[in-house]
Backbone as CSV, one residue per row, in Angstrom:
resi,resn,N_x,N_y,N_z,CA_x,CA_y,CA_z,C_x,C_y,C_z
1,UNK,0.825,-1.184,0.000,0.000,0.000,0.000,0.868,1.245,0.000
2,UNK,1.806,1.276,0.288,2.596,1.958,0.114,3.071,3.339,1.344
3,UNK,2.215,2.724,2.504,2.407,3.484,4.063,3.684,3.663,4.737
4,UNK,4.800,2.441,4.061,6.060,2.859,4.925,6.224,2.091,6.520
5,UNK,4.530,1.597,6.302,4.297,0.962,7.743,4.971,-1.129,7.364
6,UNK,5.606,-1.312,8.598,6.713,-2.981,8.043,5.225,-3.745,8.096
7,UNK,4.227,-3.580,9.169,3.353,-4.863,8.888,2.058,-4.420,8.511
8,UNK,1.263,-5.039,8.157,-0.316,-4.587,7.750,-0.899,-4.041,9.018
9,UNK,-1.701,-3.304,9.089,-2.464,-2.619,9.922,-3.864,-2.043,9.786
10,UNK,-4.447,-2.231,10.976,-5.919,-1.724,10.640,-6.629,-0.706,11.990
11,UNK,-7.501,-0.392,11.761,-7.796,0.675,12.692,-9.550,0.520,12.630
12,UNK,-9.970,0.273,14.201,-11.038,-0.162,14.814,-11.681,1.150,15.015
13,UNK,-12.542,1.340,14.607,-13.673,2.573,14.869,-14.127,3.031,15.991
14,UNK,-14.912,1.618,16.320,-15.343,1.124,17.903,-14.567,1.437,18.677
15,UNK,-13.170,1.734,18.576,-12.232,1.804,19.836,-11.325,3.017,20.029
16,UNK,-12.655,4.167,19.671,-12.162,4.727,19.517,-12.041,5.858,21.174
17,UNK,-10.999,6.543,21.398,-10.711,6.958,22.422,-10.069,8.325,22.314
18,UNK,-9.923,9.315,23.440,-9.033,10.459,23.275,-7.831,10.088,23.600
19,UNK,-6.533,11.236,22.550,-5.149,10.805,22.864,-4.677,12.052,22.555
20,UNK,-3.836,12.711,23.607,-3.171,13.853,23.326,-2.351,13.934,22.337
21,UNK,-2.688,14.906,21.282,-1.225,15.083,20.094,0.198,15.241,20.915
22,UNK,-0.065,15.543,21.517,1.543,15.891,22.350,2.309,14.440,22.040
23,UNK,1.259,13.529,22.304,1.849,12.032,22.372,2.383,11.291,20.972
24,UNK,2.690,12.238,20.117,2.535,11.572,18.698,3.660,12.515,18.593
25,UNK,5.078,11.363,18.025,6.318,12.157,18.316,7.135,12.172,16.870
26,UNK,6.268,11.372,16.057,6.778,10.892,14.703,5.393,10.489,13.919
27,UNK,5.848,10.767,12.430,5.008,9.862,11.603,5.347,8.914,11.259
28,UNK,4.755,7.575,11.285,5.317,5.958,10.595,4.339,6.143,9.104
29,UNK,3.568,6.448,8.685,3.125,6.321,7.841,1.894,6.923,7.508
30,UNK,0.912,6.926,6.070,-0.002,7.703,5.563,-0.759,6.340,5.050
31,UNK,-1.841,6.695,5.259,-3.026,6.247,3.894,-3.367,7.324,2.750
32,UNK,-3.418,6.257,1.857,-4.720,7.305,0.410,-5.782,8.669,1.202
33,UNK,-5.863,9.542,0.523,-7.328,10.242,0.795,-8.584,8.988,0.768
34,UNK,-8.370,8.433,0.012,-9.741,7.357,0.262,-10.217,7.081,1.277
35,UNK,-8.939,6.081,1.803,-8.842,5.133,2.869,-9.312,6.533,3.785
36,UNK,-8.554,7.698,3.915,-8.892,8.442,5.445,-10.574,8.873,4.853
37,UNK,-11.017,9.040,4.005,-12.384,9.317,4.276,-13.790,8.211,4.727
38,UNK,-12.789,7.084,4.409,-13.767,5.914,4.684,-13.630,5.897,6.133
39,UNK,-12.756,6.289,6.811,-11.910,6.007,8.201,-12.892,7.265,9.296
40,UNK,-12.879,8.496,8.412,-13.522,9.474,8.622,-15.370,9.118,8.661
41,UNK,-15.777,8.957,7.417,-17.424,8.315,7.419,-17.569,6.782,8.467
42,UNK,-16.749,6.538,8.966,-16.956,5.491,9.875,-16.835,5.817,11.539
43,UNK,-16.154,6.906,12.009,-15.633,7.372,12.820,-17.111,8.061,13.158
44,UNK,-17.512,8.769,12.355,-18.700,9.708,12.277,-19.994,8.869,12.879
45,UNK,-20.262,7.845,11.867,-21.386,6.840,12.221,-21.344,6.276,13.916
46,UNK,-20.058,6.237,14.162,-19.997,5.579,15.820,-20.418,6.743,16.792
47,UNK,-20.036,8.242,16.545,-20.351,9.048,17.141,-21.601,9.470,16.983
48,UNK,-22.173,9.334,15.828,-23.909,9.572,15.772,-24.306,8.757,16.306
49,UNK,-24.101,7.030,16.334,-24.869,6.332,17.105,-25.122,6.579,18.758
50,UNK,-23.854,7.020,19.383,-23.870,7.554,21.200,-25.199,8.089,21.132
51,UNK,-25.186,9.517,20.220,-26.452,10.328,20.341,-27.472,9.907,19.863
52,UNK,-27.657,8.891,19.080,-28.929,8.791,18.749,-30.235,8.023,19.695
């Protein structure tokens, strides 16, 4: 895929939590615009569901 990242990786919606930027000291890697908008429209749906 071309992330730069050594093993495959995926990222859980559901689990999603707060994390201070402070804590993020490097970049390992990027996704496509795609991938972050699908990542984004999924992120969204978990937070509408709390409120609904």
């Amino acid at each position: 895929m071309g992330n730069k990242l050594i093993t495959p990786s995926a990222i859980d919606t559901f689990q999603i939590r707060s994390i201070s930027t402070k804590r993020f000291l490097r970049k390992t890697g990027s996704v496509p615009s795609t991938v972050l908008n699908e990542i984004k429209t999924a992120i969204k749906a978990v937070i509408a569901a709390d409120y609904a």
